[in-house]
PDB file of N, CA, C and O in Angstrom:
ATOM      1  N   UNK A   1     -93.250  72.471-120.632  1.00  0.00           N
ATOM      2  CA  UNK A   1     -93.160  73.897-120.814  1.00  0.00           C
ATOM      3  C   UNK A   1     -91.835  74.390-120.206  1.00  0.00           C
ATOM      4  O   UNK A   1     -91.719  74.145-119.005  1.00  0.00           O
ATOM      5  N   UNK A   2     -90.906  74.977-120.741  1.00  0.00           N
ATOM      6  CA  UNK A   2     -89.850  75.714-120.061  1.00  0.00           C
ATOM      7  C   UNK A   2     -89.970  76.995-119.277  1.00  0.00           C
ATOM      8  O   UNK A   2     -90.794  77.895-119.440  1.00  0.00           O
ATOM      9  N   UNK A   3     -89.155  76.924-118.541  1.00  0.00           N
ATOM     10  CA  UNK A   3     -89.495  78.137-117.479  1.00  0.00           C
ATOM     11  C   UNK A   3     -89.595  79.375-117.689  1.00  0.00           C
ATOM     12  O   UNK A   3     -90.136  80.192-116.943  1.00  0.00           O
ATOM     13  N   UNK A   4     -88.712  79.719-119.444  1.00  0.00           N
ATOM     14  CA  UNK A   4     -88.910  81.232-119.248  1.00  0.00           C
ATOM     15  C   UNK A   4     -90.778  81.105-119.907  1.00  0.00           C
ATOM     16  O   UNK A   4     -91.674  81.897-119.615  1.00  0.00           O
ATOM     17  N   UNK A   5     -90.855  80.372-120.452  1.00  0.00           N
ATOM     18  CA  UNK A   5     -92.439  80.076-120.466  1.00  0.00           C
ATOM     19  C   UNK A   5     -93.468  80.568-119.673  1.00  0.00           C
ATOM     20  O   UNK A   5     -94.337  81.418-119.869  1.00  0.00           O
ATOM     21  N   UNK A   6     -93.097  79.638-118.454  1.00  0.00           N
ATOM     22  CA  UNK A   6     -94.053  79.720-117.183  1.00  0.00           C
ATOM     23  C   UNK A   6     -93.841  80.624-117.116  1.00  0.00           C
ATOM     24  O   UNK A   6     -94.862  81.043-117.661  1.00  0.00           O
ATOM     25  N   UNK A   7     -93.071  81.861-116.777  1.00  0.00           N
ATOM     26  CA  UNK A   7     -92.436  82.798-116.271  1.00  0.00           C
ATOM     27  C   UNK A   7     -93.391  83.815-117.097  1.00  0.00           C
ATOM     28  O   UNK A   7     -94.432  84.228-116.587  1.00  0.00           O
ATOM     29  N   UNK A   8     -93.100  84.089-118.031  1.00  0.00           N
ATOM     30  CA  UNK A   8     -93.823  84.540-118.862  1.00  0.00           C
ATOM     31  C   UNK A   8     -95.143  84.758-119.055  1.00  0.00           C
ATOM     32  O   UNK A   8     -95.614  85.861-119.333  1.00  0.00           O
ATOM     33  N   UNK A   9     -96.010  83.365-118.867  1.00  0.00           N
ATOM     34  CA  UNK A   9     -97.266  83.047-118.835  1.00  0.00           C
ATOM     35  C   UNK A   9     -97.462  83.973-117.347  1.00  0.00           C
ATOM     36  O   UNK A   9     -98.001  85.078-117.406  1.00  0.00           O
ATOM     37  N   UNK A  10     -97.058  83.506-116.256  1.00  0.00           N
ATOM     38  CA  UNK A  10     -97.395  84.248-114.948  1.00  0.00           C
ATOM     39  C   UNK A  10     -97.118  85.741-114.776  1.00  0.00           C
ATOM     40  O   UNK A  10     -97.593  86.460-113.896  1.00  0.00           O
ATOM     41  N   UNK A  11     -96.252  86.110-115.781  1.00  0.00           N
ATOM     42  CA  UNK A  11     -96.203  87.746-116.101  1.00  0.00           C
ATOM     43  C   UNK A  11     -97.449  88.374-116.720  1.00  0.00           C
ATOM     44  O   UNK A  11     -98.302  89.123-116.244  1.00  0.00           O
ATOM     45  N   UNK A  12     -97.304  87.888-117.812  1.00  0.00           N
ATOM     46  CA  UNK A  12     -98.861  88.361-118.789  1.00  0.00           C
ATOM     47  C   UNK A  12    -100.114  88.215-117.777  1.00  0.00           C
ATOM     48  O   UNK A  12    -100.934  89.133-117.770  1.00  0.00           O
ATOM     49  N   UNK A  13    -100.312  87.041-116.872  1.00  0.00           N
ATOM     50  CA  UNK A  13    -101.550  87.127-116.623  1.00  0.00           C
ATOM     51  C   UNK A  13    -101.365  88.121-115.014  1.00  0.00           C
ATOM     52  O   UNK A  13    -102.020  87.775-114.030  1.00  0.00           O
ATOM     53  N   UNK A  14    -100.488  89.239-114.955  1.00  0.00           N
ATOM     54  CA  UNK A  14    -100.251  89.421-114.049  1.00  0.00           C
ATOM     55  C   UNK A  14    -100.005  89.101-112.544  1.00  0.00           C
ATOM     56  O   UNK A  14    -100.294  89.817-111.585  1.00  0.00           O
ATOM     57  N   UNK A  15     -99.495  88.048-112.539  1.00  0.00           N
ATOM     58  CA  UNK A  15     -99.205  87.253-111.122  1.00  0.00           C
ATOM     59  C   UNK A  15     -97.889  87.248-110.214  1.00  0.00           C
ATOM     60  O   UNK A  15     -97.617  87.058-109.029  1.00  0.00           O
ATOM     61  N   UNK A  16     -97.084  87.619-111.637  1.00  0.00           N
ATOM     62  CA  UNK A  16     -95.541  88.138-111.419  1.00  0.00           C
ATOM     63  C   UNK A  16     -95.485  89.259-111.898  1.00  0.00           C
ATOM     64  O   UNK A  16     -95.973  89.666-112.952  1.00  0.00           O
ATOM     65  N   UNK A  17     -94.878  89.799-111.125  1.00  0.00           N
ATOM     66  CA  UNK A  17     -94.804  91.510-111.441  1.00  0.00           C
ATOM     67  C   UNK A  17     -92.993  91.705-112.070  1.00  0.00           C
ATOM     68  O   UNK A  17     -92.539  92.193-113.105  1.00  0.00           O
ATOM     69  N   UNK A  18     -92.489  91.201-111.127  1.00  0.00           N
ATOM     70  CA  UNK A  18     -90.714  91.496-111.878  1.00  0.00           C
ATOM     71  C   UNK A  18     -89.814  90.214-111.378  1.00  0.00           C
ATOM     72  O   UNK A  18     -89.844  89.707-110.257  1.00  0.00           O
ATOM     73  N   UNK A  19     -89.133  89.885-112.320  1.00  0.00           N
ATOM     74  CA  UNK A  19     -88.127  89.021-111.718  1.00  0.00           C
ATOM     75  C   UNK A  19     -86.803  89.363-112.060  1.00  0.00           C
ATOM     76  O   UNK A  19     -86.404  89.785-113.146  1.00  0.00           O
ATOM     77  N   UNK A  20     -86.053  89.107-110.864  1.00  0.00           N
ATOM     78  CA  UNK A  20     -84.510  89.538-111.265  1.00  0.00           C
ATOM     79  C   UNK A  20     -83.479  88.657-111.131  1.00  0.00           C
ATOM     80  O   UNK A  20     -83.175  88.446-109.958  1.00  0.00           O
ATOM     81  N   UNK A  21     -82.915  88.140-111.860  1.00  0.00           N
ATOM     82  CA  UNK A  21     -81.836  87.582-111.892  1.00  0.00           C
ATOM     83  C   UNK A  21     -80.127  87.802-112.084  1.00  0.00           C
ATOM     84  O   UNK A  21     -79.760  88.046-113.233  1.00  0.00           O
ATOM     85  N   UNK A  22     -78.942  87.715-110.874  1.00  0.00           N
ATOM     86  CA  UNK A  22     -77.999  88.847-111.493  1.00  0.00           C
ATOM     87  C   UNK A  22     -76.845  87.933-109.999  1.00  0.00           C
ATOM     88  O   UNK A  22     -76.773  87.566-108.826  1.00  0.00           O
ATOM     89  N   UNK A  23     -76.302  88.023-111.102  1.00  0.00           N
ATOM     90  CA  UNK A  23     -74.816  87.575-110.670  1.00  0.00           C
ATOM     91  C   UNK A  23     -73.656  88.370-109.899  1.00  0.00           C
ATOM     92  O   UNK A  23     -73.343  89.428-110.447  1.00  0.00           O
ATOM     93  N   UNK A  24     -73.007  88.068-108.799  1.00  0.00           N
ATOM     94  CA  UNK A  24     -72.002  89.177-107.870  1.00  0.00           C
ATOM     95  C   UNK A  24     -71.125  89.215-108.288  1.00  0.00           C
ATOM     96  O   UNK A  24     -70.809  88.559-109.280  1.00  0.00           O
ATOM     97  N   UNK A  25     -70.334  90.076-107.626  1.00  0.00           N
ATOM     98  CA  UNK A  25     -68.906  90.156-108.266  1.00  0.00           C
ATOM     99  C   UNK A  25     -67.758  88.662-107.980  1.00  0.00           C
ATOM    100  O   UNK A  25     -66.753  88.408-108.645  1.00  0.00           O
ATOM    101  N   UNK A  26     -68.299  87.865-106.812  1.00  0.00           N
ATOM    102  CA  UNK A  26     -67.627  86.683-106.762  1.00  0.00           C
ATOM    103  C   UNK A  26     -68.071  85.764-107.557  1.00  0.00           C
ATOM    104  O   UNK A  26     -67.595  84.642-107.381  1.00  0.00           O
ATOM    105  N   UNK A  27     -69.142  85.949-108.706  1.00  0.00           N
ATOM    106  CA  UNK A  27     -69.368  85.345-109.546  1.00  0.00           C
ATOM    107  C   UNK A  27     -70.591  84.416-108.947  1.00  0.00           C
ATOM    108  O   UNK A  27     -70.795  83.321-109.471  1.00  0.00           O
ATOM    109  N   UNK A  28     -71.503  84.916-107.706  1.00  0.00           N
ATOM    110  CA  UNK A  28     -72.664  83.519-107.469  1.00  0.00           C
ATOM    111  C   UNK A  28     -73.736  84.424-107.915  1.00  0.00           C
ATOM    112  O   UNK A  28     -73.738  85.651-108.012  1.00  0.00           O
ATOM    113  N   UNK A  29     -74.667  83.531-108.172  1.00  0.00           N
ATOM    114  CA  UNK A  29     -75.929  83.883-108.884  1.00  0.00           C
ATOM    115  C   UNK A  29     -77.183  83.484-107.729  1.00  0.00           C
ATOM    116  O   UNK A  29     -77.403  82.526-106.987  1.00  0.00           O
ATOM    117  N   UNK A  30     -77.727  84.543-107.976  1.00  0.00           N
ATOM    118  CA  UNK A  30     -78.616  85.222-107.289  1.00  0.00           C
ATOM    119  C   UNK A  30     -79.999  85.410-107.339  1.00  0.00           C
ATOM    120  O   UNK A  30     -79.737  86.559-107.693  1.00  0.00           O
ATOM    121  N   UNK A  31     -81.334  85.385-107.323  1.00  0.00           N
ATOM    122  CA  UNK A  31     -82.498  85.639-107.715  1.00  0.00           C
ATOM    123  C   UNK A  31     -83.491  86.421-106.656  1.00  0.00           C
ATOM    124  O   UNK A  31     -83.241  86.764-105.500  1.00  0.00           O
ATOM    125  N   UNK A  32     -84.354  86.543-107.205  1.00  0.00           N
ATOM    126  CA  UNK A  32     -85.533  87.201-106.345  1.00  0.00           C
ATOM    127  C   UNK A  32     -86.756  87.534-107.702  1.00  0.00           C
ATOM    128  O   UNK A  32     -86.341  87.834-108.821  1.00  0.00           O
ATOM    129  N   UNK A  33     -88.210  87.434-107.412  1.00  0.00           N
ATOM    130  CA  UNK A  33     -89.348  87.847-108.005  1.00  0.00           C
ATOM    131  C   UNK A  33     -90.454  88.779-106.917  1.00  0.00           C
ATOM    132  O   UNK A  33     -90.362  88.966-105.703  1.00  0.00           O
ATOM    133  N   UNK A  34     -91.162  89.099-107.589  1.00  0.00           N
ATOM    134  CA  UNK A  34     -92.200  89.810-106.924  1.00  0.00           C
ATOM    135  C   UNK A  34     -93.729  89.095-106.980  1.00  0.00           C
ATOM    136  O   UNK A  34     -93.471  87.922-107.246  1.00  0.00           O
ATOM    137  N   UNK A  35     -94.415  89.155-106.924  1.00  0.00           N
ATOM    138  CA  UNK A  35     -96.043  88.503-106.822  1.00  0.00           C
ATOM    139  C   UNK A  35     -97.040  89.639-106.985  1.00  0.00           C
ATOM    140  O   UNK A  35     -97.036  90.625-106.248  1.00  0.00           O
ATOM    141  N   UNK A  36     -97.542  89.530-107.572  1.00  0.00           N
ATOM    142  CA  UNK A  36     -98.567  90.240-107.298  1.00  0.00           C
ATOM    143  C   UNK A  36     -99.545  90.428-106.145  1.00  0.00           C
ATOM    144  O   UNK A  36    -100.167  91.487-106.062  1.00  0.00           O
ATOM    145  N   UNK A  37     -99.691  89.576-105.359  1.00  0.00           N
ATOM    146  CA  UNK A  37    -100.351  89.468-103.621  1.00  0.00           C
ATOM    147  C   UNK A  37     -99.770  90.027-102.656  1.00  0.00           C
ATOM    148  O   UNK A  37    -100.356  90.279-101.603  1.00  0.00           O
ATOM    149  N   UNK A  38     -98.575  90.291-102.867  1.00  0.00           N
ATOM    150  CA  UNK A  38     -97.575  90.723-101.699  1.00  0.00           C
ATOM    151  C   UNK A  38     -96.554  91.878-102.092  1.00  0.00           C
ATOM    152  O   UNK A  38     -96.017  92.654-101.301  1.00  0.00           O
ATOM    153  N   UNK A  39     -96.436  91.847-103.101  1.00  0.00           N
ATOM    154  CA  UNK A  39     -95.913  93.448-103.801  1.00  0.00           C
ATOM    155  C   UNK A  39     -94.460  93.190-102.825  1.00  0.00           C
ATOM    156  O   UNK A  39     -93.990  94.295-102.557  1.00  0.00           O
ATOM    157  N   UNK A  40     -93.811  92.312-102.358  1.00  0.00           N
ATOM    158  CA  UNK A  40     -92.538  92.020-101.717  1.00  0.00           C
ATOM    159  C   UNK A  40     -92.000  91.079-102.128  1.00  0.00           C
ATOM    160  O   UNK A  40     -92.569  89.991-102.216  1.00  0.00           O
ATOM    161  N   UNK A  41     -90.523  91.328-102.547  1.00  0.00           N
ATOM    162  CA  UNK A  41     -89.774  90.230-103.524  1.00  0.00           C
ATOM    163  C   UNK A  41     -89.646  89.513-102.527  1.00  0.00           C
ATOM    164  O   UNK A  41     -89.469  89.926-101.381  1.00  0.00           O
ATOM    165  N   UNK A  42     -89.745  88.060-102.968  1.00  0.00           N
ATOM    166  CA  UNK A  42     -89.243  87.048-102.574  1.00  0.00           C
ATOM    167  C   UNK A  42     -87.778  87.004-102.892  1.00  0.00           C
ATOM    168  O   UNK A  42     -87.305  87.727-103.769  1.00  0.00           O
ATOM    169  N   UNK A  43     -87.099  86.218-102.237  1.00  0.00           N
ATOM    170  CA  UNK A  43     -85.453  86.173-102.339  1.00  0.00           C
ATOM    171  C   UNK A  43     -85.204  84.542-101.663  1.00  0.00           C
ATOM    172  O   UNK A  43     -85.692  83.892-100.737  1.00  0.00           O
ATOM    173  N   UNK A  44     -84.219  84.344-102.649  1.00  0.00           N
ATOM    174  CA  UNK A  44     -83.204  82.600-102.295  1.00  0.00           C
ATOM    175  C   UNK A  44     -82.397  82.923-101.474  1.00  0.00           C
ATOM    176  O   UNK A  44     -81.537  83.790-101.631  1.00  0.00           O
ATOM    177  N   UNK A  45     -82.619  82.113-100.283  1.00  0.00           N
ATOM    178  CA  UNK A  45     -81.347  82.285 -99.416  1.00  0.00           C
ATOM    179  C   UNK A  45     -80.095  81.746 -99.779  1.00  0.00           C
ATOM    180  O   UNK A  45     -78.993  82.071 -99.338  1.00  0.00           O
ATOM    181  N   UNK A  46     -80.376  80.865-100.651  1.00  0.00           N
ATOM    182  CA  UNK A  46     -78.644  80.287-101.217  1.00  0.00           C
ATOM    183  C   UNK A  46     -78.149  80.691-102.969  1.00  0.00           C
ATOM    184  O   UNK A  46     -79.019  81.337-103.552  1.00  0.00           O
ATOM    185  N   UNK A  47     -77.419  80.510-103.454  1.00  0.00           N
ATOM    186  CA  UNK A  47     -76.659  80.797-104.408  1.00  0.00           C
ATOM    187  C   UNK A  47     -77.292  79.840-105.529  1.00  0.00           C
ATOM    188  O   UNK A  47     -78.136  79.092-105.035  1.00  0.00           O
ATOM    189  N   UNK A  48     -77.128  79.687-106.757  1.00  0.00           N
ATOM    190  CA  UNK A  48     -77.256  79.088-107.413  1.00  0.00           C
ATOM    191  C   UNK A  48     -76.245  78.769-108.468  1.00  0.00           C
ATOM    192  O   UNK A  48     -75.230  79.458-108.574  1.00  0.00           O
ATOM    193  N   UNK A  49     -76.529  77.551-109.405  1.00  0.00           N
ATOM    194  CA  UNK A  49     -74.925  76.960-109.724  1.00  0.00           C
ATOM    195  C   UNK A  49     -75.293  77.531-111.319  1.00  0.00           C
ATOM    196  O   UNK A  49     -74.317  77.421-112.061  1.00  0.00           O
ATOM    197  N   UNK A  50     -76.358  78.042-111.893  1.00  0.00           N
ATOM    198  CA  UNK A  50     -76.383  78.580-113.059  1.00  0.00           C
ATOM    199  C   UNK A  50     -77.603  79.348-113.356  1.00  0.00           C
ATOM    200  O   UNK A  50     -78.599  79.140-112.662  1.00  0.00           O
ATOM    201  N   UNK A  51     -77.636  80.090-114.172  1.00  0.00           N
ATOM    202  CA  UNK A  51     -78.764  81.101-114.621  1.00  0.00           C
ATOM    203  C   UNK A  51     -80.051  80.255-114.898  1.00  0.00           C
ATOM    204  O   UNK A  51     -81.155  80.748-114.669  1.00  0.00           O
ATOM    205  N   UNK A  52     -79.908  78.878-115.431  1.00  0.00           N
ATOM    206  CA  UNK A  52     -81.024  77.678-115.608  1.00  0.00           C
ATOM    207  C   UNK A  52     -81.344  77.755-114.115  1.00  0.00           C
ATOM    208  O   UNK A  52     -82.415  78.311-113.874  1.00  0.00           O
ATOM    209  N   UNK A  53     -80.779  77.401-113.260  1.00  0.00           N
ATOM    210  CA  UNK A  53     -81.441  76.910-111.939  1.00  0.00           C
ATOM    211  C   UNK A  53     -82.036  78.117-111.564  1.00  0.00           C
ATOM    212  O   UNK A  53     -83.251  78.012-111.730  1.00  0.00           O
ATOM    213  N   UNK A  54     -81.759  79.096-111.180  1.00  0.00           N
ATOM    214  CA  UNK A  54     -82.090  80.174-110.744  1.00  0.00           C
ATOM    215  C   UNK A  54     -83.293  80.546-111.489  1.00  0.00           C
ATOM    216  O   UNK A  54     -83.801  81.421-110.788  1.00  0.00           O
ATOM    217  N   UNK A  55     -84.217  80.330-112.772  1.00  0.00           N
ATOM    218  CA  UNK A  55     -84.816  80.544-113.729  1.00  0.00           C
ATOM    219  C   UNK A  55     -85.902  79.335-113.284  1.00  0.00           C
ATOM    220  O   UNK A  55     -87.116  79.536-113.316  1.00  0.00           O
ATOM    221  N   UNK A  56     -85.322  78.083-112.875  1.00  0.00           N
ATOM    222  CA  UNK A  56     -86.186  76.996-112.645  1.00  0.00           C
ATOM    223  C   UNK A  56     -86.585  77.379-111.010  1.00  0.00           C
ATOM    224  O   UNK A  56     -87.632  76.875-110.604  1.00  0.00           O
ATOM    225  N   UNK A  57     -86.035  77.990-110.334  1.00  0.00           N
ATOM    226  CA  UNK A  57     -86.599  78.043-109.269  1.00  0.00           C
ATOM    227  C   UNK A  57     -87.857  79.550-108.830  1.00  0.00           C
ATOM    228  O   UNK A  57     -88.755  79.758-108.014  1.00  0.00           O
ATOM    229  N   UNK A  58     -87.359  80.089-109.663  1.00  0.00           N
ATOM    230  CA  UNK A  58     -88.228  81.187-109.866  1.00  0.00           C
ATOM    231  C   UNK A  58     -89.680  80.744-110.290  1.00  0.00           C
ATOM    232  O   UNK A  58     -90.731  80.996-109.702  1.00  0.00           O
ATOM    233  N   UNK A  59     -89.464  79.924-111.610  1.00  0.00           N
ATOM    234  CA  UNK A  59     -90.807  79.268-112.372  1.00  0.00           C
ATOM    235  C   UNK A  59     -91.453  78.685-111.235  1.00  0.00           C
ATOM    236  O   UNK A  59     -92.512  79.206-110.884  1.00  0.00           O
ATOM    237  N   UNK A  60     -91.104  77.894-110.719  1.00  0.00           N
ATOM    238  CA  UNK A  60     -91.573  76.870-109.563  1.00  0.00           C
ATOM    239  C   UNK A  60     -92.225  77.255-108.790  1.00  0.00           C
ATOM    240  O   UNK A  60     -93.363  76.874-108.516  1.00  0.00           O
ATOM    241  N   UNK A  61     -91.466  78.271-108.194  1.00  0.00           N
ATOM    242  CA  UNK A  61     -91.934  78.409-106.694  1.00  0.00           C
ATOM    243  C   UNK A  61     -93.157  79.832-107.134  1.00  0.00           C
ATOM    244  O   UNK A  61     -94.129  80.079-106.420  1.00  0.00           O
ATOM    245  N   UNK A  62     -92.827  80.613-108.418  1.00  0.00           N
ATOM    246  CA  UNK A  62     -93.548  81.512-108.341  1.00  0.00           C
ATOM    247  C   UNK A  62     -95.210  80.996-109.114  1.00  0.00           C
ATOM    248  O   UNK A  62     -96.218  81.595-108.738  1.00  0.00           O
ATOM    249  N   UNK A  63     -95.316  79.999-110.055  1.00  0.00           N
ATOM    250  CA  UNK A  63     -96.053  78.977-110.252  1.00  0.00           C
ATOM    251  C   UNK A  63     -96.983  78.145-109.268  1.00  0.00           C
ATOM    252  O   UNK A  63     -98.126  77.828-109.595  1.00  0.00           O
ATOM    253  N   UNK A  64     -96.390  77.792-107.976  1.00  0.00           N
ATOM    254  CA  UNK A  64     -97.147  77.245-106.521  1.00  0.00           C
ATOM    255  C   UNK A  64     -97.684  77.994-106.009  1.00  0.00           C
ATOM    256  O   UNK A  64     -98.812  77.812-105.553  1.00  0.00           O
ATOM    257  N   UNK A  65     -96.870  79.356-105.906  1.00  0.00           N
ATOM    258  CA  UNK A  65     -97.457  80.405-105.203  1.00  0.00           C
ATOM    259  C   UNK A  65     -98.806  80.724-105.575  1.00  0.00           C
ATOM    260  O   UNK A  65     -99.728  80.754-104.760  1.00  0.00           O
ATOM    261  N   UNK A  66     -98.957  81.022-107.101  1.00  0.00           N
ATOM    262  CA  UNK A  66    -100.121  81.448-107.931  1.00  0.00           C
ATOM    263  C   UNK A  66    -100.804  80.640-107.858  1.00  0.00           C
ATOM    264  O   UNK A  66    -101.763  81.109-108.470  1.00  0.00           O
ATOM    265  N   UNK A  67    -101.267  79.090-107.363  1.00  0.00           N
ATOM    266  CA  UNK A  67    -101.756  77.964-107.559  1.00  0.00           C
ATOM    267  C   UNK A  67    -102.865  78.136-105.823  1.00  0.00           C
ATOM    268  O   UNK A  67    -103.846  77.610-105.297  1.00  0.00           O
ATOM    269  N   UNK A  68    -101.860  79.217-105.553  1.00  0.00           N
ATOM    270  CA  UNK A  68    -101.983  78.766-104.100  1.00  0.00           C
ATOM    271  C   UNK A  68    -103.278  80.226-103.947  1.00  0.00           C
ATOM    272  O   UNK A  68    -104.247  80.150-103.192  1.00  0.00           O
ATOM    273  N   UNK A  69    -103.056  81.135-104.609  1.00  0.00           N
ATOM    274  CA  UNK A  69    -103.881  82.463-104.852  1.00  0.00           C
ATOM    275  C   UNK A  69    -104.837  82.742-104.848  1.00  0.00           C
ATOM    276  O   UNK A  69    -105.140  83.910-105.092  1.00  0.00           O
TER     277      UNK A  69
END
């Protein structure tokens, strides 16, 4: 399954509320989602090397989280 998939799937069934993905002006890429349990975005402390990774780490971690629910 690809991530905007998962992503997706965990939206519809309401588990993810918003995800944002968005690039700085020095050009690093950035993420953060929300949960539905905690109504507080989560945020990456480090940068990411493309809009895929940043997309795969979102799926992932917001996917465990819900597993974990």
């Amino acid at each position: 399954m690809k991530n905007s998939e998962i992503i997706n799937e965990l939206m519809e069934a309401g588990k993810v509320l918003s995800v944002i993905v968005s690039r700085t002006p020095e050009g690093k890429i950035w993420a953060d989602f929300t949960v539905h349990f905690t109504e507080e975005p989560i945020e990456c402390s480090e940068c990411f090397k493309s809009v895929d990774d940043a997309l795969d780490w979102v799926a992932q971690t917001a996917l465990n989280l819900s597993e974990k629910s």
